[in-house]
PDB file with one MODEL, atoms N, CA, C and O in Angstrom:
MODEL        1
ATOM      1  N   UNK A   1      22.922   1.620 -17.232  1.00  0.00           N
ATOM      2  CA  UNK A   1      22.489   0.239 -17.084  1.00  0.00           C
ATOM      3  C   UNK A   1      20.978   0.172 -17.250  1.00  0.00           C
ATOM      4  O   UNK A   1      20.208   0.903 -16.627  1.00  0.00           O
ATOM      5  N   UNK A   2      20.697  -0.520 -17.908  1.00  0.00           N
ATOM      6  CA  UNK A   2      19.083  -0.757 -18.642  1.00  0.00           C
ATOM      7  C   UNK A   2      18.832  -1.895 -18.409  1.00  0.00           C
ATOM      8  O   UNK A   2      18.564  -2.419 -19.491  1.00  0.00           O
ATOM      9  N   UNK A   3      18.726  -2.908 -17.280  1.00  0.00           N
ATOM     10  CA  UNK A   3      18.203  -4.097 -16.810  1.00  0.00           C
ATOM     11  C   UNK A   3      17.037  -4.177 -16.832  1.00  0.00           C
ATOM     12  O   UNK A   3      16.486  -5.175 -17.297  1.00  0.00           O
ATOM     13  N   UNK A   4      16.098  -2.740 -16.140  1.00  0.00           N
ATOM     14  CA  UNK A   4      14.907  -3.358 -15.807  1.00  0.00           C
ATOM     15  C   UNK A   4      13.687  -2.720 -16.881  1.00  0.00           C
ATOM     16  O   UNK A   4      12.500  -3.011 -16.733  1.00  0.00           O
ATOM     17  N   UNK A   5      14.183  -1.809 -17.977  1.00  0.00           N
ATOM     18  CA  UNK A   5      13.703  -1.876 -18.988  1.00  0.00           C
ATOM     19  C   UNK A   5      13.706  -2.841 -20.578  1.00  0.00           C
ATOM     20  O   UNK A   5      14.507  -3.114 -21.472  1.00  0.00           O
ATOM     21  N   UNK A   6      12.627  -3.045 -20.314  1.00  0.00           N
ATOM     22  CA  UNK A   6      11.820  -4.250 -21.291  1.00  0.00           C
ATOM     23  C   UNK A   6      11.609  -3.333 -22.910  1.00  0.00           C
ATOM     24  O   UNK A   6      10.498  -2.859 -23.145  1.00  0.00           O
ATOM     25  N   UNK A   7      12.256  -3.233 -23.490  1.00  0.00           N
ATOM     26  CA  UNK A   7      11.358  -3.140 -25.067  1.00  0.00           C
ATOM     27  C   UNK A   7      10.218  -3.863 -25.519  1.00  0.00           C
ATOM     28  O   UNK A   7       9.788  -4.884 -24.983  1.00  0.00           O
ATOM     29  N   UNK A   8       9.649  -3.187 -26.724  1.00  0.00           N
ATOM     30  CA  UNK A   8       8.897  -4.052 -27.420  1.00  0.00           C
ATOM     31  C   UNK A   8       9.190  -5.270 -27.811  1.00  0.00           C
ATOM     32  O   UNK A   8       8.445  -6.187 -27.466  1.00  0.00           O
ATOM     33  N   UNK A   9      10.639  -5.591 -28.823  1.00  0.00           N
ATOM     34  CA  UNK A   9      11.370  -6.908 -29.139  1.00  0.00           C
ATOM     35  C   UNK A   9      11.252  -7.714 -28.287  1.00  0.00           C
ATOM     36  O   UNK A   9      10.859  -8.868 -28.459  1.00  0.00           O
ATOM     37  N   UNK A  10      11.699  -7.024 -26.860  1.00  0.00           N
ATOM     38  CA  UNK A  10      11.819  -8.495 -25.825  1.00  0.00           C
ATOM     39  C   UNK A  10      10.127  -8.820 -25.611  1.00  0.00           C
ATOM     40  O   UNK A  10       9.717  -9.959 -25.833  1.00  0.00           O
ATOM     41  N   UNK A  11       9.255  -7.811 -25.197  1.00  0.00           N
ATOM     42  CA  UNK A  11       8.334  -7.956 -24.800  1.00  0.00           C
ATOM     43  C   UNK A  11       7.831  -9.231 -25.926  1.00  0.00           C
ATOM     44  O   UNK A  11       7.790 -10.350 -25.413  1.00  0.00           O
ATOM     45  N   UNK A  12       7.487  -9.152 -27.258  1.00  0.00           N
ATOM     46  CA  UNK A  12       7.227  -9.946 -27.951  1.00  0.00           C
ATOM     47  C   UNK A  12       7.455 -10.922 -28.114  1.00  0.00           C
ATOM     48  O   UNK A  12       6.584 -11.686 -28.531  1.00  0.00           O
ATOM     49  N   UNK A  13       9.180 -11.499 -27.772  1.00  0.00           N
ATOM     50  CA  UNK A  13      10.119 -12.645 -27.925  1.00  0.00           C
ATOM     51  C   UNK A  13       9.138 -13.620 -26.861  1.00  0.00           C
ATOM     52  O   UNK A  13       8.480 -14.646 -27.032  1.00  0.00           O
ATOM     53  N   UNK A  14       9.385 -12.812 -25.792  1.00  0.00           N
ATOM     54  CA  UNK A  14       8.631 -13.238 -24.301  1.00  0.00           C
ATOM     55  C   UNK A  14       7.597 -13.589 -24.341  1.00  0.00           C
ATOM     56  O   UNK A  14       7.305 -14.496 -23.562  1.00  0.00           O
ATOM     57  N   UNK A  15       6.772 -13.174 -25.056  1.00  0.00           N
ATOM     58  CA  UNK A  15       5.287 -13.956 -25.231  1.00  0.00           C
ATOM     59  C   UNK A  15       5.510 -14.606 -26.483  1.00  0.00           C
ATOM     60  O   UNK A  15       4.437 -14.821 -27.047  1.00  0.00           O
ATOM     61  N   UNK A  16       6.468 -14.985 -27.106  1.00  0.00           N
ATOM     62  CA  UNK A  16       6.439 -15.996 -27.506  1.00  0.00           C
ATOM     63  C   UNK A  16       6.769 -17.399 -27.466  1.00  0.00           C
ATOM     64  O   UNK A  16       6.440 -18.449 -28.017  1.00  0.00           O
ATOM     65  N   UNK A  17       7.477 -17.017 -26.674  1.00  0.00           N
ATOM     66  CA  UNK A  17       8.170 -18.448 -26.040  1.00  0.00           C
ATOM     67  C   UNK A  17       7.458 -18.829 -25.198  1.00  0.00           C
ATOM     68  O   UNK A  17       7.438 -20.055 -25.083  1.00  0.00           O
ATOM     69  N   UNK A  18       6.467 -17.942 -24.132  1.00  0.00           N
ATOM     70  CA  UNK A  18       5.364 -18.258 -23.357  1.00  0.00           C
ATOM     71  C   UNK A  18       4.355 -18.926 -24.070  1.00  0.00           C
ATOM     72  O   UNK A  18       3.988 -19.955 -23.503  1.00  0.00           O
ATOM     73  N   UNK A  19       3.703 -18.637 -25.287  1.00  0.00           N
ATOM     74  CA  UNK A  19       2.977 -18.910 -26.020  1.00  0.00           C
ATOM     75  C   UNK A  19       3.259 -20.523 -26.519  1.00  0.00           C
ATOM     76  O   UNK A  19       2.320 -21.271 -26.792  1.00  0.00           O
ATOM     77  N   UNK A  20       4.758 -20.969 -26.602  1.00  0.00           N
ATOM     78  CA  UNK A  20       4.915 -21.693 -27.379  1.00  0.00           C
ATOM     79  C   UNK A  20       4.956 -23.173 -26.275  1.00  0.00           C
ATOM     80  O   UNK A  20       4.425 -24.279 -26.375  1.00  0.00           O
ATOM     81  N   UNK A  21       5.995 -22.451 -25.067  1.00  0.00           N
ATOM     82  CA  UNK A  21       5.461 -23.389 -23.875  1.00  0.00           C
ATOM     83  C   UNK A  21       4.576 -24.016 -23.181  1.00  0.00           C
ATOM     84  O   UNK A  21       4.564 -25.140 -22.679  1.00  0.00           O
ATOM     85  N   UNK A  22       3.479 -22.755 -23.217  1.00  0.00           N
ATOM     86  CA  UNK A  22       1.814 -23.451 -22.084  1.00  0.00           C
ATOM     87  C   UNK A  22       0.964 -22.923 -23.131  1.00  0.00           C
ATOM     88  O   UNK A  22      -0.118 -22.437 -22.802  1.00  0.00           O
ATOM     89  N   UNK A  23       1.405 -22.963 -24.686  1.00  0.00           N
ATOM     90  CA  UNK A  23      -0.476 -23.274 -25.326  1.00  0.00           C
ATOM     91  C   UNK A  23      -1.184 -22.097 -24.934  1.00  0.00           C
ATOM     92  O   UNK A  23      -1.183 -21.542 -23.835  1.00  0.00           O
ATOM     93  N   UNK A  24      -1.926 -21.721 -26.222  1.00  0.00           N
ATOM     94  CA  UNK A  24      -3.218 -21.367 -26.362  1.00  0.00           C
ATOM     95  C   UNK A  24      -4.352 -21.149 -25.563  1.00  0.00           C
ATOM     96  O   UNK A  24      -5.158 -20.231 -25.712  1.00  0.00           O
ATOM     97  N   UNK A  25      -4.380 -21.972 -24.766  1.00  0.00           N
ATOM     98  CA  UNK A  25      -5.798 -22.111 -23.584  1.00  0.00           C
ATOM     99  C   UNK A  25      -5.301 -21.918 -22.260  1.00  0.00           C
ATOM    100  O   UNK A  25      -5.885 -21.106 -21.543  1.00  0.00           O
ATOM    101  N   UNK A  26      -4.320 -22.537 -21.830  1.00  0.00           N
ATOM    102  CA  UNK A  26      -3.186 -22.237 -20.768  1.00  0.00           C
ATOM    103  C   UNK A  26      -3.030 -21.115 -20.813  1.00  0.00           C
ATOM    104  O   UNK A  26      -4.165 -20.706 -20.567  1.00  0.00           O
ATOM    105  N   UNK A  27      -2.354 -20.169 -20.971  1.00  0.00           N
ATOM    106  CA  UNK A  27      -1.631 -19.019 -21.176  1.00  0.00           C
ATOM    107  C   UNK A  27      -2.772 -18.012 -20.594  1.00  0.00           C
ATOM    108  O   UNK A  27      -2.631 -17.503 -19.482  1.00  0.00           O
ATOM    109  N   UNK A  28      -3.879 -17.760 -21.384  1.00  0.00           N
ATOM    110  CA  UNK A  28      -4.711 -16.923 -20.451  1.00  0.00           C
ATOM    111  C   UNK A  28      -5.049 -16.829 -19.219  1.00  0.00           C
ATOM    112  O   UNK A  28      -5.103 -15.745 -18.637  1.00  0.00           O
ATOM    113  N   UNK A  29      -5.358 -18.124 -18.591  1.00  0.00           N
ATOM    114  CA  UNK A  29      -5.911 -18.312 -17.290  1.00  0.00           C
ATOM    115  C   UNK A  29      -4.250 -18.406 -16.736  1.00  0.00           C
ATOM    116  O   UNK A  29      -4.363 -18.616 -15.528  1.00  0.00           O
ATOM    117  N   UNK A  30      -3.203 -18.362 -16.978  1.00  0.00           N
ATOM    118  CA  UNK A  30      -1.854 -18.399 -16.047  1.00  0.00           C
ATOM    119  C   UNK A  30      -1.998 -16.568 -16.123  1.00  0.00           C
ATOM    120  O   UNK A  30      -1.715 -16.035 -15.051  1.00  0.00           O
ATOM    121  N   UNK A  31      -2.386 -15.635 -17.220  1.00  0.00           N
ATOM    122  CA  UNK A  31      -2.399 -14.101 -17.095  1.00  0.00           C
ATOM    123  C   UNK A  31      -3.092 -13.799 -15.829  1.00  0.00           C
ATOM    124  O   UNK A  31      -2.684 -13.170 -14.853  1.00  0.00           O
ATOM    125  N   UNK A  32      -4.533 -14.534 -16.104  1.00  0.00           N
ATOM    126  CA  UNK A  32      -5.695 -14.346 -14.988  1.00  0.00           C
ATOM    127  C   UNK A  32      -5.177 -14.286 -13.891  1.00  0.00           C
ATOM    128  O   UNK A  32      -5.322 -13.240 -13.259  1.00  0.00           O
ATOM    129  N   UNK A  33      -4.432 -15.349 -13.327  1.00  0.00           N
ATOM    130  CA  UNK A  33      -3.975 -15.655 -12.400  1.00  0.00           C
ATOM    131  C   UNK A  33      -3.109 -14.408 -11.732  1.00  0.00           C
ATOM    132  O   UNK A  33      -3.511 -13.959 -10.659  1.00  0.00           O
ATOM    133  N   UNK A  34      -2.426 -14.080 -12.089  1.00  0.00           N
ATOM    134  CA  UNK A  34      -1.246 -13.500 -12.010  1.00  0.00           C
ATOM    135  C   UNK A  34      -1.545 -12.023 -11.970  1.00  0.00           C
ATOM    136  O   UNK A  34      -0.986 -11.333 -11.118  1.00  0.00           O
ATOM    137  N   UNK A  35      -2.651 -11.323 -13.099  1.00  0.00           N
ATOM    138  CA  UNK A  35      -3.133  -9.817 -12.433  1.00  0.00           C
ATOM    139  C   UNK A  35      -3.927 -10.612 -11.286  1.00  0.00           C
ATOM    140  O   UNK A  35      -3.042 -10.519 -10.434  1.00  0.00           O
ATOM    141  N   UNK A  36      -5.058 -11.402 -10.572  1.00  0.00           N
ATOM    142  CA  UNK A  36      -5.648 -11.298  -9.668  1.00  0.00           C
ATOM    143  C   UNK A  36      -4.156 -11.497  -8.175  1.00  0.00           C
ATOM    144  O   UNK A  36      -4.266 -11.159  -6.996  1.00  0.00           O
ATOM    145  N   UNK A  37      -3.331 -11.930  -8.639  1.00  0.00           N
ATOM    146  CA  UNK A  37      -2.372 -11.926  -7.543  1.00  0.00           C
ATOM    147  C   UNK A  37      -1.512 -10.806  -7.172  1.00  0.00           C
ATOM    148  O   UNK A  37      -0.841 -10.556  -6.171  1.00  0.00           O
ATOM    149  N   UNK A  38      -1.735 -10.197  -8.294  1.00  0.00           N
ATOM    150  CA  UNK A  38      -0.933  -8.552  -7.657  1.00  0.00           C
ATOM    151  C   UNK A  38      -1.872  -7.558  -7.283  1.00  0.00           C
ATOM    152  O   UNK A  38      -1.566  -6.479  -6.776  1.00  0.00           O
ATOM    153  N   UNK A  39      -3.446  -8.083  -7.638  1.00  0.00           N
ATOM    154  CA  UNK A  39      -4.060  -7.122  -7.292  1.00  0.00           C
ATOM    155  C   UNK A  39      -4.640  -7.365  -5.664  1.00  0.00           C
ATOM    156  O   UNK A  39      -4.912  -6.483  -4.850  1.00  0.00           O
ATOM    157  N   UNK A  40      -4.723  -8.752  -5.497  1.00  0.00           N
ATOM    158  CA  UNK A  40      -4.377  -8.956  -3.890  1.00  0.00           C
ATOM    159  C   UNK A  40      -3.154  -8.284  -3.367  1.00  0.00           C
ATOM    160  O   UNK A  40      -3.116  -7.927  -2.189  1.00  0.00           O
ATOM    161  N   UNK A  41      -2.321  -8.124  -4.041  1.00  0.00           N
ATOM    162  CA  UNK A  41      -0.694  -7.662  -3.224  1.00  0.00           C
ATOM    163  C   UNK A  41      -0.955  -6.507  -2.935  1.00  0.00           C
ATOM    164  O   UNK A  41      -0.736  -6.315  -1.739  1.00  0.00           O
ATOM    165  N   UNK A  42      -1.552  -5.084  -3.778  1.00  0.00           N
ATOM    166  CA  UNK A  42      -1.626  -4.107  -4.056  1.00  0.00           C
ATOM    167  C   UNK A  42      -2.996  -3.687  -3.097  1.00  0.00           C
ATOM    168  O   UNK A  42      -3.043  -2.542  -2.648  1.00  0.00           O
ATOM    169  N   UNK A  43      -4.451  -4.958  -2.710  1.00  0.00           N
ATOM    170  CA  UNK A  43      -5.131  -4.385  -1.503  1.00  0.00           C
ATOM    171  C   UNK A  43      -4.167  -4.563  -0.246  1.00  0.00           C
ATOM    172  O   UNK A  43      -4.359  -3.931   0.792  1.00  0.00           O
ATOM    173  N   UNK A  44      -3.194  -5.401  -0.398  1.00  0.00           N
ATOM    174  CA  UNK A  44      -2.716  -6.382   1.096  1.00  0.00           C
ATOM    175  C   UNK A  44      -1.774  -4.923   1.586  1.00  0.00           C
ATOM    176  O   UNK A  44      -1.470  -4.505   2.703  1.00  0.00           O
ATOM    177  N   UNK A  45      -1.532  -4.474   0.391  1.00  0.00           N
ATOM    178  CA  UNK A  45      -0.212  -3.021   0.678  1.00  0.00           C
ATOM    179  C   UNK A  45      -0.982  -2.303   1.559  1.00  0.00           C
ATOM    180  O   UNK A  45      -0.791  -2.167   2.767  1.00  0.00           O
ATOM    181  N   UNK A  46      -2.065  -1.749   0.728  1.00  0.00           N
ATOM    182  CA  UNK A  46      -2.804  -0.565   1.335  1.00  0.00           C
ATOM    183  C   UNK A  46      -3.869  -0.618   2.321  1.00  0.00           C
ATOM    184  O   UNK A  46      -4.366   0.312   2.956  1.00  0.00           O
ATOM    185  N   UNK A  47      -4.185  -2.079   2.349  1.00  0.00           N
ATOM    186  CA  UNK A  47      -5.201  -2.297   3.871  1.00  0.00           C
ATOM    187  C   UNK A  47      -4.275  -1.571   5.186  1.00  0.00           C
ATOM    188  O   UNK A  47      -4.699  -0.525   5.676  1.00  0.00           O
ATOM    189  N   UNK A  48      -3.009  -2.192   5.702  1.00  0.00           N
ATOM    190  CA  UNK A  48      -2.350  -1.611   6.813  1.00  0.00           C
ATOM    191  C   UNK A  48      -2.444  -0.326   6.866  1.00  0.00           C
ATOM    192  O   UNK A  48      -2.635   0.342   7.883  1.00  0.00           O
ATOM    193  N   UNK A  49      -2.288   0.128   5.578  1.00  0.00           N
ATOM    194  CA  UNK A  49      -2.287   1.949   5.981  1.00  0.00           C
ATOM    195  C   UNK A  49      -3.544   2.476   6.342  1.00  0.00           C
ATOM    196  O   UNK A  49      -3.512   3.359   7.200  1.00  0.00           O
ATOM    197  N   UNK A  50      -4.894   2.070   5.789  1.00  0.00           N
ATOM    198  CA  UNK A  50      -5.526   2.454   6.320  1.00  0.00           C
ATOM    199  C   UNK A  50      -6.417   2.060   7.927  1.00  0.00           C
ATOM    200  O   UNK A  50      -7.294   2.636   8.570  1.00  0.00           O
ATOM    201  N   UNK A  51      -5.827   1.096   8.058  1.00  0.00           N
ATOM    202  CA  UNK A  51      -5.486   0.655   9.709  1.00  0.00           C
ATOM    203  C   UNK A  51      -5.212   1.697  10.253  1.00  0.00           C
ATOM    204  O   UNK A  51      -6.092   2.432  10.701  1.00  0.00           O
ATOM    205  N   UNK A  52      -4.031   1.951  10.320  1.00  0.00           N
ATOM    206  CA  UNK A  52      -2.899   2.634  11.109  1.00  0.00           C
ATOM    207  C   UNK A  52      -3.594   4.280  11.010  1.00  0.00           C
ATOM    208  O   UNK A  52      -3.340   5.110  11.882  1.00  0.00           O
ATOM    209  N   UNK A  53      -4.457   4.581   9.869  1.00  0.00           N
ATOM    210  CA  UNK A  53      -5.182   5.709   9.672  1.00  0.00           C
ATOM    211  C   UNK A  53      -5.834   6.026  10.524  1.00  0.00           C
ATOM    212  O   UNK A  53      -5.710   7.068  11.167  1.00  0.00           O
ATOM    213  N   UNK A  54      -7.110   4.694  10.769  1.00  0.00           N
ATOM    214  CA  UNK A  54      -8.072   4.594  11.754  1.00  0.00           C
ATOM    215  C   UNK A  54      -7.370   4.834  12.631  1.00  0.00           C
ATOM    216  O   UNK A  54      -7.346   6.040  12.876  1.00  0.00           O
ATOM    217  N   UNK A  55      -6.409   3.902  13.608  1.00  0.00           N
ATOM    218  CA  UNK A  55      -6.180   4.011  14.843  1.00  0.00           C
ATOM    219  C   UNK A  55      -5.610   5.141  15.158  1.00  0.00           C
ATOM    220  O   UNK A  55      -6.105   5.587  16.193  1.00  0.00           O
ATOM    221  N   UNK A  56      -4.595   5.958  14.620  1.00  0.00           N
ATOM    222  CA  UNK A  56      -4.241   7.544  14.526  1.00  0.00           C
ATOM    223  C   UNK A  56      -5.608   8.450  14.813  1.00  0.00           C
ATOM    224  O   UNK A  56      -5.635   9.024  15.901  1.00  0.00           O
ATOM    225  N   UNK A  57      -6.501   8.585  14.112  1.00  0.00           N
ATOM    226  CA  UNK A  57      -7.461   9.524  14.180  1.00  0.00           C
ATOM    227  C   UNK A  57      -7.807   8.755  15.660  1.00  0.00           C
ATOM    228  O   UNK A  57      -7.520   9.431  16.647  1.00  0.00           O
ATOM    229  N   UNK A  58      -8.325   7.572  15.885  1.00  0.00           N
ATOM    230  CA  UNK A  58      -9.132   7.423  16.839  1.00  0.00           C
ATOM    231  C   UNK A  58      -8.009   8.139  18.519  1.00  0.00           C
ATOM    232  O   UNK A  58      -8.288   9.060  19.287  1.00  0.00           O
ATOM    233  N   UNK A  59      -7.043   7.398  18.501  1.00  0.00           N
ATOM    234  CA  UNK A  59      -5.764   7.846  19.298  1.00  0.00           C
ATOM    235  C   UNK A  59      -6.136   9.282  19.489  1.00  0.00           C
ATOM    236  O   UNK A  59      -6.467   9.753  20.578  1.00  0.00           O
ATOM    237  N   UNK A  60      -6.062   9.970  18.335  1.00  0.00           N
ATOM    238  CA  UNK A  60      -6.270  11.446  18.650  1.00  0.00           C
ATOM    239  C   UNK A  60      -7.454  12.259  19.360  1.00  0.00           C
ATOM    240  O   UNK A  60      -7.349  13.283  20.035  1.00  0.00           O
ATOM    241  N   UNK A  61      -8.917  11.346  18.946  1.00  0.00           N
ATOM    242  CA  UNK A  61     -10.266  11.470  19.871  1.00  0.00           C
ATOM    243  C   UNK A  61      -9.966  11.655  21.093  1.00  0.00           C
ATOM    244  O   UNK A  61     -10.228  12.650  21.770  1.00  0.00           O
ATOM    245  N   UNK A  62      -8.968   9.950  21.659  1.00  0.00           N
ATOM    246  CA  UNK A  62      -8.987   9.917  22.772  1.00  0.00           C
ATOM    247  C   UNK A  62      -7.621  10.485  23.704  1.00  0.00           C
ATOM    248  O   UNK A  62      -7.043   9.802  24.550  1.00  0.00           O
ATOM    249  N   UNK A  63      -7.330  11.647  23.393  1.00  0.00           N
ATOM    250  CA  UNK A  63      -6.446  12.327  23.737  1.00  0.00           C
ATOM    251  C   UNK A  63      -6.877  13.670  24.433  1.00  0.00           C
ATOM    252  O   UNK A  63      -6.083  14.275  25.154  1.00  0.00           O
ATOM    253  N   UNK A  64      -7.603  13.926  24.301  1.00  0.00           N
ATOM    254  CA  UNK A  64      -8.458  14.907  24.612  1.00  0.00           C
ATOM    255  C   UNK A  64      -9.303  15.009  25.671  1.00  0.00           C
ATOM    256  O   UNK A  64      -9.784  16.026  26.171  1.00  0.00           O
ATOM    257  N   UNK A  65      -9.500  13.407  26.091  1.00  0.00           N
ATOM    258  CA  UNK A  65     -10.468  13.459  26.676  1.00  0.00           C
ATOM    259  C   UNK A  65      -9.509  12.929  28.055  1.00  0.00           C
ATOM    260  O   UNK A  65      -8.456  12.325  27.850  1.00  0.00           O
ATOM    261  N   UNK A  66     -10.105  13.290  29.802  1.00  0.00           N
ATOM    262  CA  UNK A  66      -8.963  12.619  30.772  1.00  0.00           C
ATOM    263  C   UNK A  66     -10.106  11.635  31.416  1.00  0.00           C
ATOM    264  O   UNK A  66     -11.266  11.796  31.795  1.00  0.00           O
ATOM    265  N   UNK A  67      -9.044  10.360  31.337  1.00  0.00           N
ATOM    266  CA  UNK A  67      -9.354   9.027  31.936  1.00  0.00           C
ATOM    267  C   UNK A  67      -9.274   8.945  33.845  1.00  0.00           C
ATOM    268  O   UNK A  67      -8.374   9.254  34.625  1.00  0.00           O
ATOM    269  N   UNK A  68     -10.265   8.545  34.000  1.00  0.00           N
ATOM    270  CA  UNK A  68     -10.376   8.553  35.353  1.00  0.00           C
ATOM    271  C   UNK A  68      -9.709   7.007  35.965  1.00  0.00           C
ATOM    272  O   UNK A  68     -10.694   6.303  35.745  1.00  0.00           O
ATOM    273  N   UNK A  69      -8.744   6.122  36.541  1.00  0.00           N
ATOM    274  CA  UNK A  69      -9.089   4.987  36.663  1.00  0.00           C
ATOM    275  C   UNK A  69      -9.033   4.615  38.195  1.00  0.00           C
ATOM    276  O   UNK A  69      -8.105   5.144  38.807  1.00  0.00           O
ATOM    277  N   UNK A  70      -9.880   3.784  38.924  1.00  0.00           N
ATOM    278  CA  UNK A  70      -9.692   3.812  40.094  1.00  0.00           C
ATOM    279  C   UNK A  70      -8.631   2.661  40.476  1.00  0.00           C
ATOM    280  O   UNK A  70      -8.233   1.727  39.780  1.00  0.00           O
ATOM    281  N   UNK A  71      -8.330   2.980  41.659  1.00  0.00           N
ATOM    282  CA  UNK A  71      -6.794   2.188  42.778  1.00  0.00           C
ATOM    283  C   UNK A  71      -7.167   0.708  42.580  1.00  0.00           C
ATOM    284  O   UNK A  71      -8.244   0.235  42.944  1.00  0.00           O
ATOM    285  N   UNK A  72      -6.010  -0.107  41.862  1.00  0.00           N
ATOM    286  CA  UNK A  72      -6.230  -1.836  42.219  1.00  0.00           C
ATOM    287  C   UNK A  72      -6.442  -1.949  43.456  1.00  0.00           C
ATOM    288  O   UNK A  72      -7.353  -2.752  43.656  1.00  0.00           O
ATOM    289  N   UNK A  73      -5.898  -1.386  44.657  1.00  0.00           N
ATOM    290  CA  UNK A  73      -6.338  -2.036  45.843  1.00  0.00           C
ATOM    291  C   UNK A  73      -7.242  -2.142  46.387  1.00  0.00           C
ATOM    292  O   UNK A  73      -7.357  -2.755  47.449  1.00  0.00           O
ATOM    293  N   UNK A  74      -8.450  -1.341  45.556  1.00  0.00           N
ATOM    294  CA  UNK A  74      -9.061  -0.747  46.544  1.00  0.00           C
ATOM    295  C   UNK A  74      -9.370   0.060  47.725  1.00  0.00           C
ATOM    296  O   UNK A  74     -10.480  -0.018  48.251  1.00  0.00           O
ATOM    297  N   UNK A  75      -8.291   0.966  48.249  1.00  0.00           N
ATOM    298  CA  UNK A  75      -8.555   2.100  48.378  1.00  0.00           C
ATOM    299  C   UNK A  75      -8.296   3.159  47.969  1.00  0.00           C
ATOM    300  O   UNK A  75      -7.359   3.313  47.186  1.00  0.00           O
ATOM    301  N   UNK A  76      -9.173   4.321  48.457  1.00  0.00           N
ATOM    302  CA  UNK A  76      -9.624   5.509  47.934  1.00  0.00           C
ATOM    303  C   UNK A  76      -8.567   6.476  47.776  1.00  0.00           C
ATOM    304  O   UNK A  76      -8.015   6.590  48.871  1.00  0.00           O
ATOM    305  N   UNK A  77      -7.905   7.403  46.711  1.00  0.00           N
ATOM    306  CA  UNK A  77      -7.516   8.786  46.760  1.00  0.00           C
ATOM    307  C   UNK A  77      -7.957   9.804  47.427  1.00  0.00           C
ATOM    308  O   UNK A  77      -9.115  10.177  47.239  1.00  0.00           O
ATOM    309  N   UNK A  78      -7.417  10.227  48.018  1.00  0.00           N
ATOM    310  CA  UNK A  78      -8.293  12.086  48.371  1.00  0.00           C
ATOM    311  C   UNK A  78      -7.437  12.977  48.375  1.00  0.00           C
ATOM    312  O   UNK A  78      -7.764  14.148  48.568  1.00  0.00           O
TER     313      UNK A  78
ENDMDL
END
């Protein structure tokens, strides 16, 4: 099954009927459009990971180190 491969023929057909629909002057700025929207998709992918990067390494700093916290009630341990 070959669905999601495109040939040349189609590829061509396809911009032509695009071509023939939104014109000459249209057609570019709808391209424009459309790489700047996957190339937002493609930072939007990889921003989280490097989130989750940061907070991993940092997580790991603070693993190492022991937290002291004192009693809500206010009084003392000994």
């Amino acid at each position: 099954m070959k669905l999601l491969f495109i040939g040349t023929t189609e590829l061509l057909l396809i911009g032509g009927i695009a071509l023939l629909l939104f014109g000459g002057k249209k057609l570019p700025e709808m391209m424009r459009g459309l790489g700047q929207g996957v190339q937002s998709f493609k930072k939007g992918m990889n921003a989280p990971m490097a989130g989750q990067d940061a907070q991993n390494v940092s997580e790991t700093q603070h693993d190492g180190q022991e937290q002291q916290t004192a009693p809500q009630d206010g009084s003392e341990q000994q």
